[in-house]
DSSP file (Angstrom, degrees, kcal/mol; ACC not computed):
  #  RESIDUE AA STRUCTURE BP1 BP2  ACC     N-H-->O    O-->H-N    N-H-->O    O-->H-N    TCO  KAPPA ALPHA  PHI   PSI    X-CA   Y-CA   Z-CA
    1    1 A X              0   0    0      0, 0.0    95,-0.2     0, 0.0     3,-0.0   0.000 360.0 360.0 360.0 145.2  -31.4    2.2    2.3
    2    2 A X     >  -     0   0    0      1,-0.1     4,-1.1     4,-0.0     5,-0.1   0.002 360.0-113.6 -79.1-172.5  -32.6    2.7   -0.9
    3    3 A X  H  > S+     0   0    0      2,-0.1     4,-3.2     3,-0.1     5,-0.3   0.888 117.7  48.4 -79.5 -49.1  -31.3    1.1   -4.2
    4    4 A X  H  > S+     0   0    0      2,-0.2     4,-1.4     1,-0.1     5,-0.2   0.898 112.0  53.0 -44.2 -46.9  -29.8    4.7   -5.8
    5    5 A X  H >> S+     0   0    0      1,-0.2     4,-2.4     2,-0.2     3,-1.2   0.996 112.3  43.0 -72.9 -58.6  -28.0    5.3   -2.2
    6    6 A X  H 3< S+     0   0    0     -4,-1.1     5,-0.3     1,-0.2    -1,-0.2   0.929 113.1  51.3 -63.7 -42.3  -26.2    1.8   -2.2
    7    7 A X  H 3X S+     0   0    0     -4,-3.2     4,-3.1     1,-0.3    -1,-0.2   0.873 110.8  47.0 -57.8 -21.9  -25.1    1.9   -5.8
    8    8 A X  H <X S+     0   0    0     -4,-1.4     4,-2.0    -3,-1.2     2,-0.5   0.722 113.8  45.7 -90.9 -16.7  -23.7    5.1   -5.6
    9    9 A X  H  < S+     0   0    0     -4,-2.4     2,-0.5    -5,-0.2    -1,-0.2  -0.885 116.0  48.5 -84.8 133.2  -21.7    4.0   -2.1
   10   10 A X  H  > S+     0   0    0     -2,-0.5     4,-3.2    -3,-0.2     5,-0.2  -0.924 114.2  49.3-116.2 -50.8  -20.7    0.6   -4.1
   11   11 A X  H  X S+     0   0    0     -4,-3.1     4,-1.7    -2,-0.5    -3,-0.2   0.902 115.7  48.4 -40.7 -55.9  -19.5    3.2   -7.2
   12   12 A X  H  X S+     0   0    0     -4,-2.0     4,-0.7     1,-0.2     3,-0.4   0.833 109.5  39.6 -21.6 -85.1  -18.0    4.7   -4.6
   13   13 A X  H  > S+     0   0    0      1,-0.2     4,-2.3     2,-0.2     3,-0.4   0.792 120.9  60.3 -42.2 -39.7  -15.9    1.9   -2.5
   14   14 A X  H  X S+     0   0    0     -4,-3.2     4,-1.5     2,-0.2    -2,-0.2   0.889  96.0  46.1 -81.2 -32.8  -15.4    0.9   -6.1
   15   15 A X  H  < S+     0   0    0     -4,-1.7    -1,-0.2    -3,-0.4    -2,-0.2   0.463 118.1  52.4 -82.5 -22.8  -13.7    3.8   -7.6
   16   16 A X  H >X S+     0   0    0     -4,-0.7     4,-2.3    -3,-0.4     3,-1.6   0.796 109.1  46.7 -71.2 -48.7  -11.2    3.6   -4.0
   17   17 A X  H 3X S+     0   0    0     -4,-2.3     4,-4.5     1,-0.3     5,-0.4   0.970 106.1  53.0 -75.4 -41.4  -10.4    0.4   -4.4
   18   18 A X  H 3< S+     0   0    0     -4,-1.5     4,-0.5    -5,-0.3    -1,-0.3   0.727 119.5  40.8 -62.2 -16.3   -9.6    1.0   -8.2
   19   19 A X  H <> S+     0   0    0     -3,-1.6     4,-2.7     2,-0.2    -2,-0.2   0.910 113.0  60.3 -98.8 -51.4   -7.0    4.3   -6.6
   20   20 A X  H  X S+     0   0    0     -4,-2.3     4,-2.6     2,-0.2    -2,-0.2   0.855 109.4  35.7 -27.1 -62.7   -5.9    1.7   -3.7
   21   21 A X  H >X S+     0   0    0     -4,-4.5     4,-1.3    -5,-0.3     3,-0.5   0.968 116.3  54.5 -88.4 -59.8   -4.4   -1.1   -6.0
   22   22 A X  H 3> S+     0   0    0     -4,-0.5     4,-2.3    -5,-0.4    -2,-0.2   0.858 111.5  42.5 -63.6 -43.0   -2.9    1.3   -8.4
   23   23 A X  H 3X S+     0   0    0     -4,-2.7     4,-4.4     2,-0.2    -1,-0.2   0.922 113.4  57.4 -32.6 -49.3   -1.1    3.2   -5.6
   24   24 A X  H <X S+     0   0    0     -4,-2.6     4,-2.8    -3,-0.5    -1,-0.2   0.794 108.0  46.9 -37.5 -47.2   -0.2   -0.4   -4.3
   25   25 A X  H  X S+     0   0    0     -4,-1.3     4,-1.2    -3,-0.2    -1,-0.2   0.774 111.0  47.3 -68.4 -22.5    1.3   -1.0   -7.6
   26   26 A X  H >X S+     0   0    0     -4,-2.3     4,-3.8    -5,-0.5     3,-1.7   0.975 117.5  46.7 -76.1 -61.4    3.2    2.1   -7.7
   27   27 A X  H 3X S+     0   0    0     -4,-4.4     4,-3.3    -5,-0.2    -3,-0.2   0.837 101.6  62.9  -2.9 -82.7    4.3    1.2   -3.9
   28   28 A X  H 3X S+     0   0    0     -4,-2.8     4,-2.3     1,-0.2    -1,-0.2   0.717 107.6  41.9 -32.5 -47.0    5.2   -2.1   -4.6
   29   29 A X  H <X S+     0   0    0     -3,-1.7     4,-1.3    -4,-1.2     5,-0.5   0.893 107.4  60.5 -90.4 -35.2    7.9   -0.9   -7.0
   30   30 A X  H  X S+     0   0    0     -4,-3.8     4,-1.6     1,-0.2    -2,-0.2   0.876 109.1  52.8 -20.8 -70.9    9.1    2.2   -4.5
   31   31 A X  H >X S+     0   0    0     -4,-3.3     4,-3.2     1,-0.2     3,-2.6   0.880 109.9  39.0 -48.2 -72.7    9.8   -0.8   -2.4
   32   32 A X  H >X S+     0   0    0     -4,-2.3     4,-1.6     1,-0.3     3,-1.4   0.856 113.9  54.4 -41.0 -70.6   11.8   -2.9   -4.5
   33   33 A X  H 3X S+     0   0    0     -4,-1.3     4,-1.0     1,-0.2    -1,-0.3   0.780 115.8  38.9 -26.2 -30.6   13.6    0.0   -5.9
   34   34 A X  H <X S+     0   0    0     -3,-2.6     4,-1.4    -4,-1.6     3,-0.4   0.914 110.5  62.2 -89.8 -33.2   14.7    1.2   -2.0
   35   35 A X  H <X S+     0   0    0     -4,-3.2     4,-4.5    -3,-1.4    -2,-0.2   0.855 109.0  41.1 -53.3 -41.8   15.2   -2.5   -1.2
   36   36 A X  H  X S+     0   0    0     -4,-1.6     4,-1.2    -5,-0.4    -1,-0.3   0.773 113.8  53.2 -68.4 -29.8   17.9   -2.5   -3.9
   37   37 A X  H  X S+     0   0    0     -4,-1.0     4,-1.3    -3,-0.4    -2,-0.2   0.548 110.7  47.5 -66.9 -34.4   19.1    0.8   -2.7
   38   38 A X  H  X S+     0   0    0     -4,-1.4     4,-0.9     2,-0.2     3,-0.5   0.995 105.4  54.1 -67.8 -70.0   19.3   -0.6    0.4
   39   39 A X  H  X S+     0   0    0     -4,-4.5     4,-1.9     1,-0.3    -2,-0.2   0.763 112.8  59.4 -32.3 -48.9   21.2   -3.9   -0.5
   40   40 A X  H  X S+     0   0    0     -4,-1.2     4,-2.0     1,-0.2    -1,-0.3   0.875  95.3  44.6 -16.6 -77.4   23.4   -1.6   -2.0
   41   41 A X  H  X S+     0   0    0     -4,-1.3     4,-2.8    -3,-0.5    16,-0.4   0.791 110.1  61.1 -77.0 -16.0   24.7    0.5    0.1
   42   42 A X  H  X>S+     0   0    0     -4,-0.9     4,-2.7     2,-0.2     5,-0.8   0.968 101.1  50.2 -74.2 -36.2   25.3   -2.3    2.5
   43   43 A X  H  X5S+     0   0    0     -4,-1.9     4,-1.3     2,-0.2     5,-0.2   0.951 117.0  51.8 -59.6 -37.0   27.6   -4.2    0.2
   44   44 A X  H  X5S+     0   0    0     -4,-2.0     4,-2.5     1,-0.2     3,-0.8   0.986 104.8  45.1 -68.7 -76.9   29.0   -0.7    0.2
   45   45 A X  H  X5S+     0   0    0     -4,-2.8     4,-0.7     8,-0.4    -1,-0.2   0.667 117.0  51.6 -21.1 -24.8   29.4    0.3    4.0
   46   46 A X  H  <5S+     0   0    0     -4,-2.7    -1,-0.2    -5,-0.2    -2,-0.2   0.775 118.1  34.9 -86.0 -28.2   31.0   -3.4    4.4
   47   47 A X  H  <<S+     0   0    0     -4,-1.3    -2,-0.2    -5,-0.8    -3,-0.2   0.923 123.2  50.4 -82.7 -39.0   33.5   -2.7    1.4
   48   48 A X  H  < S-     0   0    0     -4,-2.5    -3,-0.2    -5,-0.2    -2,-0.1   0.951  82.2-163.1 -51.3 -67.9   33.8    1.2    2.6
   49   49 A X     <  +     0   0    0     -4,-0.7     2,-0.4     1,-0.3    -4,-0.1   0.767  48.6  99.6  83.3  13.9   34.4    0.2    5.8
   50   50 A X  S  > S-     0   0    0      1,-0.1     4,-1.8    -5,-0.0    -1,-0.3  -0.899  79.3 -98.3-134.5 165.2   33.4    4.0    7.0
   51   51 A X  H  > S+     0   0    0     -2,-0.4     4,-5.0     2,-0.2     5,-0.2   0.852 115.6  51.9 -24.0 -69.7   31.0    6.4    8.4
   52   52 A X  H  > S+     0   0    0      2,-0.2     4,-2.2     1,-0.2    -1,-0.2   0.951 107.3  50.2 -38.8 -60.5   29.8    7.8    5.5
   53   53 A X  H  > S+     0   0    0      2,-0.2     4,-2.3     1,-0.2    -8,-0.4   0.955 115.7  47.9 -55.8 -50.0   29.0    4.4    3.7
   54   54 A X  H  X S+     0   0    0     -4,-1.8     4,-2.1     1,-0.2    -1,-0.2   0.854 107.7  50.4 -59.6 -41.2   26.9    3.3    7.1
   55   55 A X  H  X S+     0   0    0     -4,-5.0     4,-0.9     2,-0.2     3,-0.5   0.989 109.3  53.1 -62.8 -49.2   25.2    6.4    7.3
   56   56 A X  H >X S+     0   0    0     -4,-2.2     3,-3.5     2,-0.2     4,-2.2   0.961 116.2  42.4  -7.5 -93.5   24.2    5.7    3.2
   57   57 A X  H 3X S+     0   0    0     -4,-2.3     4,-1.7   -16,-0.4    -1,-0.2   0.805 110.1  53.8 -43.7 -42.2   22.8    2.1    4.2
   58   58 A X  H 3< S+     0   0    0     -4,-2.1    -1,-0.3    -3,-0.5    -2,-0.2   0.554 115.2  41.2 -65.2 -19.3   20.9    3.4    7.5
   59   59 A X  H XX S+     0   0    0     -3,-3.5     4,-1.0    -4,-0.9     3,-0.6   0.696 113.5  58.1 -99.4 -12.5   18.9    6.2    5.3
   60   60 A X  H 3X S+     0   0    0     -4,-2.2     4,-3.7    -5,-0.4    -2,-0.2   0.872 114.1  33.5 -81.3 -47.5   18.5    3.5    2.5
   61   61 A X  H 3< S+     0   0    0     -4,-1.7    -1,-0.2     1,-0.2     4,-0.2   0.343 113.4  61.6-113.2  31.3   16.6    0.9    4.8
   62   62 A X  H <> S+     0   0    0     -3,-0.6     4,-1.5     2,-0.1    -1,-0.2   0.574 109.6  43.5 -79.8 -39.8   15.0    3.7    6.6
   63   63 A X  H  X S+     0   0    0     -4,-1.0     4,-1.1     2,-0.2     5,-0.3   0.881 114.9  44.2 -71.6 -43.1   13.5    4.5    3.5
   64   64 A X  H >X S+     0   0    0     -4,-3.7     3,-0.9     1,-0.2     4,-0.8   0.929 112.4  54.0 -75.0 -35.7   12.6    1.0    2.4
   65   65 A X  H 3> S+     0   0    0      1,-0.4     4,-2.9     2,-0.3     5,-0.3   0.727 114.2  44.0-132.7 -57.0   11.3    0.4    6.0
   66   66 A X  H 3< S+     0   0    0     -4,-1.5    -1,-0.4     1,-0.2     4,-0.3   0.545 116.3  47.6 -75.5  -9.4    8.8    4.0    5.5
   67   67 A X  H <X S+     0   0    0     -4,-1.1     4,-1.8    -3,-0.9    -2,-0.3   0.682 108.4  50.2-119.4 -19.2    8.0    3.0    2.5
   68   68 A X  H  X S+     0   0    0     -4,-0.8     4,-1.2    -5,-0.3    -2,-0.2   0.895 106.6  56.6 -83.7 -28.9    7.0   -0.9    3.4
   69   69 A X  H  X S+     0   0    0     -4,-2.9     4,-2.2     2,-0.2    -3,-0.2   0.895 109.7  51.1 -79.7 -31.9    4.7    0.2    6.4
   70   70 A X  H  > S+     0   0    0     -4,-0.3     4,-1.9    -5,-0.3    -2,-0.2   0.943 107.2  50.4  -6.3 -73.3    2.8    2.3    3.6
   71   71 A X  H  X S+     0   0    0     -4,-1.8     4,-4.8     1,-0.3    -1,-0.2   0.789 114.0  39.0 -57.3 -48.1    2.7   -0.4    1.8
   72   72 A X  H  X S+     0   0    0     -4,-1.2     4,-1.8     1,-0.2    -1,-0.3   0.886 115.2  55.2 -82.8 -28.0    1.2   -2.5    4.6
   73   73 A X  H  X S+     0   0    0     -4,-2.2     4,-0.9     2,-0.2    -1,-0.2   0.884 110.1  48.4 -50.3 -45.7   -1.1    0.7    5.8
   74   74 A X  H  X S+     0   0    0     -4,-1.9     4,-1.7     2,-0.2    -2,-0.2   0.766 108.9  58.3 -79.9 -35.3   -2.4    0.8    2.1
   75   75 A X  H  X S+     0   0    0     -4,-4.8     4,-1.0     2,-0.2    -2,-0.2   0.951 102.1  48.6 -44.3 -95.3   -3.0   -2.9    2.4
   76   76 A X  H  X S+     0   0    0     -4,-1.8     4,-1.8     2,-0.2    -2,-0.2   0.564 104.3  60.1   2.4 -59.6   -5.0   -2.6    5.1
   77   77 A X  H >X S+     0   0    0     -4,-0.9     3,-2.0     2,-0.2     4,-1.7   0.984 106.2  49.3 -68.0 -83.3   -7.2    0.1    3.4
   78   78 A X  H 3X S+     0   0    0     -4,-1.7     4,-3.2     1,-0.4     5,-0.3   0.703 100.2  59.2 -43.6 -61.3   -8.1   -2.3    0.6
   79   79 A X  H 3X S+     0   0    0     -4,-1.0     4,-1.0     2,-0.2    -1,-0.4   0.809 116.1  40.0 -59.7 -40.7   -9.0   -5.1    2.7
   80   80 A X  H <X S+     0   0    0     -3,-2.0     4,-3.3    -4,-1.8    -2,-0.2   0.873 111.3  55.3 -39.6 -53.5  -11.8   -2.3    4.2
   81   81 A X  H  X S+     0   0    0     -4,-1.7     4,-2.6     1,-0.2    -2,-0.2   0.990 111.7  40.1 -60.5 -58.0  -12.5   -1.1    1.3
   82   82 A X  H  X S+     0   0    0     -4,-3.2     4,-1.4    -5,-0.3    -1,-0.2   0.792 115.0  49.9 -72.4 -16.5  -13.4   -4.5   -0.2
   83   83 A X  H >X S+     0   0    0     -4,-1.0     4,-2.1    -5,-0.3     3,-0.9   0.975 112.8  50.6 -60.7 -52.0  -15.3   -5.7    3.0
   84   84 A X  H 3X S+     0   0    0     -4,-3.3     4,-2.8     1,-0.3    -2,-0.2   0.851 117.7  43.3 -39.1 -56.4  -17.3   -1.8    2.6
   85   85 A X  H 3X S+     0   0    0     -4,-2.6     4,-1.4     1,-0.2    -1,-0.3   0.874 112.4  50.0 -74.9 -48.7  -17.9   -3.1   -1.0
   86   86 A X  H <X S+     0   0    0     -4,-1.4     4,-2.1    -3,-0.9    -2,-0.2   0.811 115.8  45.2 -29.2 -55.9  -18.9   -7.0    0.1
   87   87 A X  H >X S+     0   0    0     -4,-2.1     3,-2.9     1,-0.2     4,-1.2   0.997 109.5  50.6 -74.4 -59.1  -21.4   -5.6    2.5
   88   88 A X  H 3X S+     0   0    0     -4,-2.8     4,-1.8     1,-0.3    -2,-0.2   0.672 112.4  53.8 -66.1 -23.6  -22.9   -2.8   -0.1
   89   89 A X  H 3X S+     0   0    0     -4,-1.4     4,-2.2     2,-0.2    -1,-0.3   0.871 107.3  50.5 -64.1 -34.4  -23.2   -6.1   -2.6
   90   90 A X  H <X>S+     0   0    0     -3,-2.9     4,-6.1    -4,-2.1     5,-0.7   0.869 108.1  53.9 -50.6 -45.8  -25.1   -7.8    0.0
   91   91 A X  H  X5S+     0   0    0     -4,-1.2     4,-2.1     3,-0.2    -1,-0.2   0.928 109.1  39.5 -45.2 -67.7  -27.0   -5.2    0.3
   92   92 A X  H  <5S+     0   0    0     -4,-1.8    -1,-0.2     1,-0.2    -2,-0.2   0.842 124.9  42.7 -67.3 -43.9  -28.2   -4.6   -3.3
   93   93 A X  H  <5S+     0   0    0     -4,-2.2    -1,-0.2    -5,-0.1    -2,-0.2   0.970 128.3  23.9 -27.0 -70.0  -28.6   -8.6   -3.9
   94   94 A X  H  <5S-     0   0    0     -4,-6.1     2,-0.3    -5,-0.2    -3,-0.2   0.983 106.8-126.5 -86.6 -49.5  -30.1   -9.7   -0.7
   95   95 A X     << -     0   0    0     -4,-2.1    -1,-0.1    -5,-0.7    -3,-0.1  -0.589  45.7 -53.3 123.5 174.2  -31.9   -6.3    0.4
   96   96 A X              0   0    0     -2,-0.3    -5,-0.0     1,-0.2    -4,-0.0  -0.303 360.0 360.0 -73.4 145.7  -31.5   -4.7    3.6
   97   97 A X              0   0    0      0, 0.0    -1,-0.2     0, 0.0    -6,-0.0   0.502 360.0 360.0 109.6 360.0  -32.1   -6.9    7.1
């Protein structure tokens, strides 16, 4: 592979990974925010003592639930993305083979 092709896939992987973690950071606070939401609404469905409040707490940590396998999806993708990037360093260092 030439030198031009691999810097522009490293620019590449590099310019994902830089969208990756800031999505991660944005995530990261979703979470908390629904986590509190969550914590919430249970102290509320226990105090409530009704339907209503349970249903409240059951879409609350549904939410945080969807929003933590995201989280863990988006993970994933970074740890690719930075092997993809690892390899494409090798590359341009050591040279292909």
């Amino acid at each position: 592979m030439h030198r031009a092709s691999v810097e522009r896939r490293l620019n590449d992987a590099h310019q994902q990974l830089v969208r990756a973690r800031t999505e991660l950071a944005v995530l990261d606070e979703q979470l908390i925010a629904a986590n509190e939401m969550a914590d919430d609404t249970r102290v509320r469905a226990l105090v409530a003592e009704n339907p209503a409040a349970s249903k409240d707490h059951d879409e609350a940590s549904r939410q945080a639930k969807v929003i933590l396998r995201s989280r863990d999806e988006l993970i994933d993708r970074i740890a690719d993305l930075e092997r993809r990037r690892d390899e494409l360093l090798d590359r341009l260092v050591v040279g292909p083979g």
